[in-house]
C-alpha positions in Angstrom: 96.6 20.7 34.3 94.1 23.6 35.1 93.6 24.8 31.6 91.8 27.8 31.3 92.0 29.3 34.8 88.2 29.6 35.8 87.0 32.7 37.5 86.8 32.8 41.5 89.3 30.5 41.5 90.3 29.8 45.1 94.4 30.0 46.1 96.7 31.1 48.4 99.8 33.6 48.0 102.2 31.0 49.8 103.6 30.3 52.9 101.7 28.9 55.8 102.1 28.4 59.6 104.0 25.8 60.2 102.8 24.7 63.9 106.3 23.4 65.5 106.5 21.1 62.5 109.4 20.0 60.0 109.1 18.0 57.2 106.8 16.2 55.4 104.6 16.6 58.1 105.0 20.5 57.9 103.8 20.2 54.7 101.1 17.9 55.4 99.6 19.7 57.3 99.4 23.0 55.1 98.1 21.1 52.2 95.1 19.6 54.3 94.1 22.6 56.0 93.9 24.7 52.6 91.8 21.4 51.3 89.6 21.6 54.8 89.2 25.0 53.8 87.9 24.6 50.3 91.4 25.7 48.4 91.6 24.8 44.8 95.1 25.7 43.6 97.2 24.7 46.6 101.1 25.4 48.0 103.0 23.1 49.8 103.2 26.3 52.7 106.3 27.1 52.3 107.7 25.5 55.0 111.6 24.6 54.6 112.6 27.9 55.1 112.3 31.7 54.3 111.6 32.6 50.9 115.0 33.9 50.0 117.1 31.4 51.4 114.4 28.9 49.5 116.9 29.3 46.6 119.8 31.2 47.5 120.6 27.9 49.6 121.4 25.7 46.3 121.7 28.3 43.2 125.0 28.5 42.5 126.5 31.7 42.9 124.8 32.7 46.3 126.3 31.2 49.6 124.7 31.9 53.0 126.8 33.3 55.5 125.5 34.3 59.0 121.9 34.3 58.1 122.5 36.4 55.6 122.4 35.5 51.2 125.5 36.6 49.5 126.2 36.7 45.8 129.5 35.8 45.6 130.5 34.3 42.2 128.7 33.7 38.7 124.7 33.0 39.3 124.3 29.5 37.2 121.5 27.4 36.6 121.1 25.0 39.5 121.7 20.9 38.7 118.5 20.1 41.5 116.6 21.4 43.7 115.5 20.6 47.0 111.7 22.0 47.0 111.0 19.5 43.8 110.8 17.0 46.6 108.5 19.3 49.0 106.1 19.6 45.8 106.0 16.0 45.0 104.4 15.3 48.1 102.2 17.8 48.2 101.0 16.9 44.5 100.5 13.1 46.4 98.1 14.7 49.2 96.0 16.6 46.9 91.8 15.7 46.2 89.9 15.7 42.9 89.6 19.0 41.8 92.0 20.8 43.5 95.9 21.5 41.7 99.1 22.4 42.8 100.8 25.5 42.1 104.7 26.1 42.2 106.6 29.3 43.6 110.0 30.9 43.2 110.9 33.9 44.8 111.6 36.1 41.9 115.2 37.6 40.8 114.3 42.0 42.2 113.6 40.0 45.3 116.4 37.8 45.8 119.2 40.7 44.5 117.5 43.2 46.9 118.0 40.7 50.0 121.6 39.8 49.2 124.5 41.4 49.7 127.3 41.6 46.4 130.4 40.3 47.4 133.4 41.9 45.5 134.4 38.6 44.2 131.5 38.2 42.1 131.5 39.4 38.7 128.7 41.9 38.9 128.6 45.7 38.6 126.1 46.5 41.8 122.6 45.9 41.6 121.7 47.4 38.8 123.7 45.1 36.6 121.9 43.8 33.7 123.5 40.9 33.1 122.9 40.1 37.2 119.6 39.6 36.1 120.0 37.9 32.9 122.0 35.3 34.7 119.6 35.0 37.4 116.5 34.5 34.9 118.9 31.6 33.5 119.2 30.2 37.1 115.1 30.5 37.9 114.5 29.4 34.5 115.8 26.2 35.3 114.4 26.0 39.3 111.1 26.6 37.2 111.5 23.8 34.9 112.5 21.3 38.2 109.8 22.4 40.0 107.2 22.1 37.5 108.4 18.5 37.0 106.2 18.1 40.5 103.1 18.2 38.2 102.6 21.3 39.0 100.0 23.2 36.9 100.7 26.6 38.1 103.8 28.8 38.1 104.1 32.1 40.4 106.9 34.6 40.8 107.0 36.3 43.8 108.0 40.2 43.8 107.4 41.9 46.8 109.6 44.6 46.4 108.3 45.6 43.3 105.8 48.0 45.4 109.0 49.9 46.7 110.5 51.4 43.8 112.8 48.3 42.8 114.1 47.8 39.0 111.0 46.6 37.5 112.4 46.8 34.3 115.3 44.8 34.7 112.9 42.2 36.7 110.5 42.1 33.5 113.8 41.2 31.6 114.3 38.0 34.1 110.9 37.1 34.6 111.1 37.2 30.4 113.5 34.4 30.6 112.0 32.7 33.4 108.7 31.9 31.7 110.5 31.5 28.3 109.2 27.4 28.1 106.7 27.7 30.7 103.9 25.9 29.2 101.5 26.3 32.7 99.6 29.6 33.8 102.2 32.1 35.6 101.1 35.0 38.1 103.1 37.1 39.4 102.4 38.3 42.9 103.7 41.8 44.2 102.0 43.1 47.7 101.8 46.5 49.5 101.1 49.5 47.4 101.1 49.3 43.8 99.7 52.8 42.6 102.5 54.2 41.1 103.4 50.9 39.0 101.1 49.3 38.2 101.4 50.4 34.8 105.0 48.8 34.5 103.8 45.5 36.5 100.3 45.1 33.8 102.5 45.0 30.7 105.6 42.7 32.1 105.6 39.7 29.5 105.0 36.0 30.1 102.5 36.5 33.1 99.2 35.7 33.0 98.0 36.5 36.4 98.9 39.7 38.1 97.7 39.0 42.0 97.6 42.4 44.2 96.6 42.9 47.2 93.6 44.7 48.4 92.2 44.3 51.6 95.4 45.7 53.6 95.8 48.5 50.5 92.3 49.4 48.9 93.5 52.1 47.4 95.3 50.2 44.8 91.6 49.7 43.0 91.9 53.0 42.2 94.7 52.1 39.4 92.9 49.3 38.6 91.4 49.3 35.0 90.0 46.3 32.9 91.4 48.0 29.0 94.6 47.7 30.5 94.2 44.2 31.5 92.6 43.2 28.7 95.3 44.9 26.6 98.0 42.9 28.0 95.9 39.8 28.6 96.0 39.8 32.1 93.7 38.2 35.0 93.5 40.1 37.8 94.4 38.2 41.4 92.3 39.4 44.6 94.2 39.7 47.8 91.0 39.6 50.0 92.1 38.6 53.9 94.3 40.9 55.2 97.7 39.1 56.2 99.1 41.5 58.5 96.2 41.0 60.8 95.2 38.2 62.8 92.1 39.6 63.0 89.4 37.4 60.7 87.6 38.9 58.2 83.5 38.9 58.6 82.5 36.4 55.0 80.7 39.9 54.1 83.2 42.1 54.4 85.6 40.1 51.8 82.0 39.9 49.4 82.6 43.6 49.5 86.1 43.4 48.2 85.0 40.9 45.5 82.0 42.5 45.0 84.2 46.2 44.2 86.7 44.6 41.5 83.5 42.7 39.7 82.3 46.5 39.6 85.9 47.9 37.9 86.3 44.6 35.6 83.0 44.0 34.7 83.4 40.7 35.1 83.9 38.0 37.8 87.1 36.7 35.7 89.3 37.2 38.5 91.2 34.7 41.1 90.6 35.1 44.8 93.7 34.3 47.2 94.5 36.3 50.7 97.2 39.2 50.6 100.5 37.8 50.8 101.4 34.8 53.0 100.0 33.4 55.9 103.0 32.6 57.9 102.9 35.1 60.9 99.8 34.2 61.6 98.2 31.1 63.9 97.3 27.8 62.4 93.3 29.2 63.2 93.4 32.5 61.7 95.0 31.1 58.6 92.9 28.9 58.4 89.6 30.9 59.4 90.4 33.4 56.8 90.7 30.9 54.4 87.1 29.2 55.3 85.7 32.6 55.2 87.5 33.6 51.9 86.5 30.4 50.1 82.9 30.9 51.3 82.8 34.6 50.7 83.8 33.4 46.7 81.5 30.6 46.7 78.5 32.6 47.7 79.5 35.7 45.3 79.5 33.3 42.4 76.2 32.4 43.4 74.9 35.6 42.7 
């Protein structure tokens, strides 16, 4: 259990390159090189499949049909799930110190990559209840997952940053984190600027990770009062995901070093943008090495 989350703490968004393996040994191999790389609060990468099809594959309600996630019937709480069994083993592989953190793709995410078949019982995408019911559904993956021992919860939302119904994902995410009793972030990349007023005061997060180093300009809606008023630690996307490129250990100093300047404070948790799927197994990894030494040496300050 981490607790109180301390600050600099050293994660990673998600996903992970998978390197031609399946598997366990997929995921073995993600969990060791975020421990080689000084990770604290690791994922098991990610690696079954994409993150949509992570849960549309075995949430009732959604069937896959030619690559593509459908909603075709009533969305209802699923009896298992398949990543429990991902998570367990990661859990087994992990060193003193370190903790394992659980992810579900959230509900704007998964209704925006699925199609609405006409036999389902929804309205369009807009449809509240859509999202009620899917809250219900993650609500339940959530409570599975965290059976892993788990001691971290985190909702992905990636469209959030492209004008998506935040409002009716704050409902969902509401429900999702009902009888969460671990720390939840909620992780929404790309530009942010013109909501991050909506994301700051969504209930039952407690960690709202951003990203920075692709999108900079999102420090300039940045503020610690509002944090502080909704009891929110910030999350620092530092490495630059879309870019194979690897960051210089200065030049993510300098990222850390600008949100200790608008916080005040070092209270914030240091991770990479978004996932490091696309990338090879040695930038992930490189940026990693460089992000957890670029954090250790700040805190040394």
């Amino acid at each position: 259990m981490i607790g109180e989350l301390k600050p600099l703490l050293k994660t990673v968004i998600g996903s992970h390159p998978v390197n031609g393996l399946t598997g366990l040994a997929a995921i073995k191999n993600a969990v060791e090189q975020q421990l080689k790389a000084g990770v604290e609060l690791i994922s098991d990468g990610q690696t079954r499949r994409d993150m949509i099809t992570y849960f549309t594959d075995h949430i009732p309600g959604f069937m896959i049909q030619d690559k593509q996630s459908k909603i075709v019937d009533k969305i209802t709480p699923p009896d298992k799930s398949p990543i429990l069994e991902d998570l367990v083993y990661a859990h087994s592989l992990l060193k003193k110190g370190c903790f394992l953190k659980a992810i579900i793709t959230g509900p704007v995410t998964l209704v925006a990559s699925a199609k609405i078949d006409k036999s389902s019982p929804y309205n369009g995408f807009l449809d509240q209840k859509l999202y009620v019911d899917l809250g219900e559904a993650l609500k339940r993956e959530a409570e599975l997952l965290l059976k892993s021992g788990a001691a971290f919860l985190q909702i992905d939302e990636p469209f959030y940053s492209v004008g998506a119904p935040i409002e009716l994902g704050a409902l969902a995410i509401k429900i999702i984190t009902e009888k969460v009793k671990v720390p939840v972030g909620l992780h929404v990349c790309g530009d942010i600027r013109k909501v991050f007023h909506k994301l700051v005061s969504i209930q039952g997060v407690n960690v709202l990770s951003l990203e920075f180093a692709a999108s900079p300009s999102n420090f300039t809606v940045i503020n610690r009062d509002d944090l502080d008023r909704y009891d929110k630690i910030l999350g620092v996307g530092c490495v630059n995901t879309q870019s194979s490129s690897v960051e210089s250990v200065n030049a993510i100093k300098m990222i850390l070093a600008k949100a200790s300047s608008i916080l005040n404070s070092n209270n914030f948790i240091v991770h990479p943008d978004c996932g490091l799927r696309l990338l090879s197994v040695e930038a992930a990894y490189n940026k990693l090495a460089n992000m957890v030494e670029a954090a250790n040496s700040f805190s040394k300050r």
